[in-house]
N, C-alpha and C positions, 0 to 999 in steps of 0.2 A: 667218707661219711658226711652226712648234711649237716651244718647247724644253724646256729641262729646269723651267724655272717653270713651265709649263703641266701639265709632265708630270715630277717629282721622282723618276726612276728611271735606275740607270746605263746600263740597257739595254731598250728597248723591242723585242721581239720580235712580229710579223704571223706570226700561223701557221696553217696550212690541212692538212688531211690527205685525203685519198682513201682510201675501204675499200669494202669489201663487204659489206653488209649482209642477214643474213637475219633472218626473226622468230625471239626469244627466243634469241639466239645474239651472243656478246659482239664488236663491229666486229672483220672482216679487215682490218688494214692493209693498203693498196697502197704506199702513198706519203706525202711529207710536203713541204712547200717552207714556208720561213721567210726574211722579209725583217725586218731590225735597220735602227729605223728613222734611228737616228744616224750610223752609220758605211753604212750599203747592204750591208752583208755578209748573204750570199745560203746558203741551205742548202737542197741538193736532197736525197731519200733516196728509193729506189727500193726496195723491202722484200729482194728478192732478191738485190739484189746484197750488202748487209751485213747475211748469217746473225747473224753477233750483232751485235745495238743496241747492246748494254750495259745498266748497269742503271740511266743516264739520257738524256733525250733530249740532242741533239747543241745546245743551246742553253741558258743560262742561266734558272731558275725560281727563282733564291733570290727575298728579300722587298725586293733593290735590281735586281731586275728583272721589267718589266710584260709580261702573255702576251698577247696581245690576239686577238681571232679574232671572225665571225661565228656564233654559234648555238655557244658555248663546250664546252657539253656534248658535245657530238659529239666532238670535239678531247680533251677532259679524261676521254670512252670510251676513246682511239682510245692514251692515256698508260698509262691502267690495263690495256688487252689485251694492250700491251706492256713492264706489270711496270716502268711509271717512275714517279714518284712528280706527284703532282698540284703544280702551279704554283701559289706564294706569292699571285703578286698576279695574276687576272685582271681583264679589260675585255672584256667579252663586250658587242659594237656591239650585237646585235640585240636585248635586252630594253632598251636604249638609245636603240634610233632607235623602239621603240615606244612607250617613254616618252614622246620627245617629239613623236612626232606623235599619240598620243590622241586620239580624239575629233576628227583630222581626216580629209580625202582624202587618200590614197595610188595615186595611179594606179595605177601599176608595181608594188604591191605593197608588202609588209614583208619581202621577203627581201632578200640582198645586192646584188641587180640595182634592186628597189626604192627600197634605202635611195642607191645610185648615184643614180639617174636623178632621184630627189627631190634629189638636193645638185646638179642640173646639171651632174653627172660624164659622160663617156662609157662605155658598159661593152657586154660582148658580147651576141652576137646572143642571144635569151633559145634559140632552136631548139638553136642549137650546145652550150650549158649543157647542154642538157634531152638533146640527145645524148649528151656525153661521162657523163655521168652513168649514163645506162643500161647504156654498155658497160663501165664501169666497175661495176655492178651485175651482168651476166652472170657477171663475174668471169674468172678465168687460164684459159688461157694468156691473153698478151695478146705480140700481134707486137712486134718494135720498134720501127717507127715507131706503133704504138699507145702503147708504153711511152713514147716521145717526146713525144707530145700530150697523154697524162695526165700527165708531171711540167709540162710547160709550161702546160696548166689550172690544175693545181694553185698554183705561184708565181702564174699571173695574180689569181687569187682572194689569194693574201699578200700581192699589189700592188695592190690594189684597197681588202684596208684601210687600205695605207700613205696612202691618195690618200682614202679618206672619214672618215680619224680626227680629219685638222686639221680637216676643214668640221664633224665634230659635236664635239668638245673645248668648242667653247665653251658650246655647251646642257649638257653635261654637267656634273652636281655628281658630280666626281671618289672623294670619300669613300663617295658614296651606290652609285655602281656598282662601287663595288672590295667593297662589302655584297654588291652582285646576285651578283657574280661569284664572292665566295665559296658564295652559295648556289646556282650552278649547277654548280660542283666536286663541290657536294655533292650534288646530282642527279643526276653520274654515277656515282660512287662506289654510290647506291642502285641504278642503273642495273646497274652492273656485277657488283655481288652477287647482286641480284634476289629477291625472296620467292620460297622452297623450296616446291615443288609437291609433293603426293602423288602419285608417279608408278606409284600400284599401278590408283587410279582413274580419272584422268585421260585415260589414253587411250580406255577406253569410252566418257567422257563425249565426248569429242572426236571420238570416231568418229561421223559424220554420218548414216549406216547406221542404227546401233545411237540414237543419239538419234533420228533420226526415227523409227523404230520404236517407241519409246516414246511419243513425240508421238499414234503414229497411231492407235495399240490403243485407248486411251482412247475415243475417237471415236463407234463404234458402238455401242460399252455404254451411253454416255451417249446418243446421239442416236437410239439406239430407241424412245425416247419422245416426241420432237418430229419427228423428219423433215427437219430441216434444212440437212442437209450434206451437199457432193455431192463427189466425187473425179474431180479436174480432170484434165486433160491432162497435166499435170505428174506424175501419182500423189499430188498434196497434196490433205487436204482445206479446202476452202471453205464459209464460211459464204455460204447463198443470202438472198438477201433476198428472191427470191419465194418460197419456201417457208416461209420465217421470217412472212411478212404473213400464208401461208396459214395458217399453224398459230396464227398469234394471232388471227386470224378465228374458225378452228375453238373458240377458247379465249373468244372475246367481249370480248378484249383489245386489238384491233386500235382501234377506235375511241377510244381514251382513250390511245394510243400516241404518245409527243412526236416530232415531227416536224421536219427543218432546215427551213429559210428556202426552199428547191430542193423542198419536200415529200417528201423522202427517210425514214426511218426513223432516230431519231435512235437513233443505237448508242454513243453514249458510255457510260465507266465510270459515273460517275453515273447517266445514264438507265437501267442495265440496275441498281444497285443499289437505286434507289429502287421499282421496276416487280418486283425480288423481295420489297421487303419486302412488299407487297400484293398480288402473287399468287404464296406461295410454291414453285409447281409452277414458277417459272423459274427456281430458284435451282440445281439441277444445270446446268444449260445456261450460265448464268453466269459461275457455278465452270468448265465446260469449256475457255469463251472466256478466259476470266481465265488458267487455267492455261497452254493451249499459248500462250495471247502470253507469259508469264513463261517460257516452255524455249524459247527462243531458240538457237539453234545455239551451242553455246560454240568463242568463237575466241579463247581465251587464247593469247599467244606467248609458247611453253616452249622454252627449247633443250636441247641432248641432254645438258647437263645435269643436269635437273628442276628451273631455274631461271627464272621468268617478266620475261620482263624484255620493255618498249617503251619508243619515246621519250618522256618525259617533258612534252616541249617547254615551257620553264620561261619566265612571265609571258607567257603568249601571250596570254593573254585581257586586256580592258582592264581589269579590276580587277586584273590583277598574278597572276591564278594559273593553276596548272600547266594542260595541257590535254592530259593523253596519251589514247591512242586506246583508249578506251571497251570496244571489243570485245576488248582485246586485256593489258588492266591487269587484275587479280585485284582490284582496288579497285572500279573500276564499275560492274560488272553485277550480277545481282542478290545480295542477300548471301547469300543459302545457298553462292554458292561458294567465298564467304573458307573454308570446311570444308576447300577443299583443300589451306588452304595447313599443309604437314607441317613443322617441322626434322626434321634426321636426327638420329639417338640423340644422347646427349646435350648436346643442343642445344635451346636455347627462342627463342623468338619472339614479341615484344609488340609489342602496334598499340596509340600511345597518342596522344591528340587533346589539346588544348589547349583551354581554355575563353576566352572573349577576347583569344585570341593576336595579331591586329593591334593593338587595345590595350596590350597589354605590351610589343611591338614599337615602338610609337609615343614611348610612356614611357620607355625606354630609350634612344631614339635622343635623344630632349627631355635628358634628362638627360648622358648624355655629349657631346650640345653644347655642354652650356651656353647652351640656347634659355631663353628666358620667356615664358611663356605669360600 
């Protein structure tokens, strides 16, 4: 059984929330349910029926009380959309249970049904989850006994970490994840800000239209001179590979041409830059291919703000870092598009990296333990 030695806080708080999520657009609250795990006191909130929250949530978040939740982030979006102030101390399970399962099998998964069924808990049907969830994504109206089943989702997910915090309390180095946890606070806070988009050019780029258009033009200026590309059923163009053999036959390049293991034409970057340096009449064709694969549709998510914002989803990957969705972050695709990131007038903006930042992270943790190394 848990107590207060296990866990040195006046009030441990399970907190779960329900919203509606769109891209680049800060969580709709729906709902909230909070289970206290010393006393059982139970908090339900339904968003509409209490026009004003206030201006903190209906629970204790000083630093003599612990917020605990699955995938914390979401929860510490869901405080800031509603103007409360971020919780002292979290416990966020889920960079927790991926901690400690690393490097093994997970049947069920790494989410909160996962980290269940791994501690040999009972938990719901994963279909029904995947339901309520969705209808809860449609978003409002939502009937009453809909509103019904989503606040009772909701507590079952606050009772469900009540019920897998004791089975992982003990893998847990308490000091180490109340660190995770402040740095998932601070994942949403970035979250909720977002990098300021230029909203003067963004929408061009954005429009799928007008970018494949530009993709396309290109195409026949360049491919007047090889004959290589043919426009599919789709209206895209396609690199053929019988015309591409033909034209390097016609070229006397076809026979010195590297080949896969399947005797295919071997079209990697490499193969096509090594094959320009020595015949340099391939290197517009090159440059062609190079480029349209670099203009990749841009699917940053902006909200009608001008503010880019997605999930972050923080230590998902097993070396501990962040893994937000690629197409959708101003950080990962290609860098010409960092250009759009604007502040508004008087306002600046720095991207700054650190040089052996796990290192100094290391070092400093060594040192205020009071480790020897």
């Amino acid at each position: 059984m848990t107590t207060k030695n296990d866990l040195p806080f006046e009030q441990v708080w399970c907190v779960d929330f329900e919203f509606v999520s769109k891209p680049g657009e800060r969580p709709d609250v729906v709902c909230l349910a909070a289970r206290e795990l010393w006393t059982g006191q139970t908090i339900q909130v339904w968003r509409e029926d209490h026009e004003d929250l206030g201006s903190s949530p209906p629970y204790a978040i000083g630093t003599d009380a612990l917020f605990v939740s699955y995938v914390a982030n979401a929860e510490c979006a869901c405080h800031l959309a509603l103007s409360w102030p971020l919780p002292a101390r979290v416990l966020d399970l889920s960079p927790e249970f991926r901690s400690i399962t690393n490097g093994r099998l997970v049947p069920e998964g790494k989410g909160l049904l996962g980290a269940l069924a791994y501690y040999g808990l009972s938990n719901r049907n994963a279909q029904l989850k995947e339901a309520m969830q969705k209808r809860i994504m449609r978003g409002r109206p939502f009937t009453p006994e809909e509103r019904r089943q989503i606040l009772d989702y909701c507590l079952d997910d606050a009772d469900d970490l009540v019920r897998l915090l004791p089975k992982m309390l003990p893998h847990i180095d308490l000091g180490v994840a109340l660190y995770r946890g402040e740095s998932v606070a601070c994942l949403a806070l970035i979250d909720h800000r977002g990098p300021p988009i230029d909203m003067v050019n963004f929408p061009s780029l954005a429009d799928t239209r007008a970018w494949g258009a530009m993709r396309d033009a290109m195409v026949p200026a360049v491919d007047a001179q090889y004959g290589v590309y043919i426009r599919g059923a789709d209206g895209e163009w396609h690199l053929s590979i019988e015309r591409l053999e033909a034209y390097l036959k016609r070229e006397g390049l076809l026979d010195n041409w590297p080949r896969t293991e399947t005797g295919k034409l071997d079209l990697k970057r490499k193969t096509w830059e090594n094959q320009s340096r020595g015949h340099p009449q391939l290197e517009n064709l090159r440059q062609l291919r190079h480029v349209r694969d670099k203009m990749r549709k841009v699917k940053l998510a902006v909200g009608v703000d001008g503010r880019n914002r997605t999930v972050l989803w923080p230590f998902k990957s097993k070396t501990g870092r962040t893994q937000p969705k690629a197409s959708q972050w101003i950080f990962s695709p290609a860098v010409w598009l960092r250009s759009l990131i604007k502040p508004e007038p008087g306002q600046a903006v720095a991207y700054i990296d650190y040089s052996a930042m796990e290192f100094g992270i290391a070092a400093s943790r060594l040192i205020h333990s009071d480790c020897r190394v």
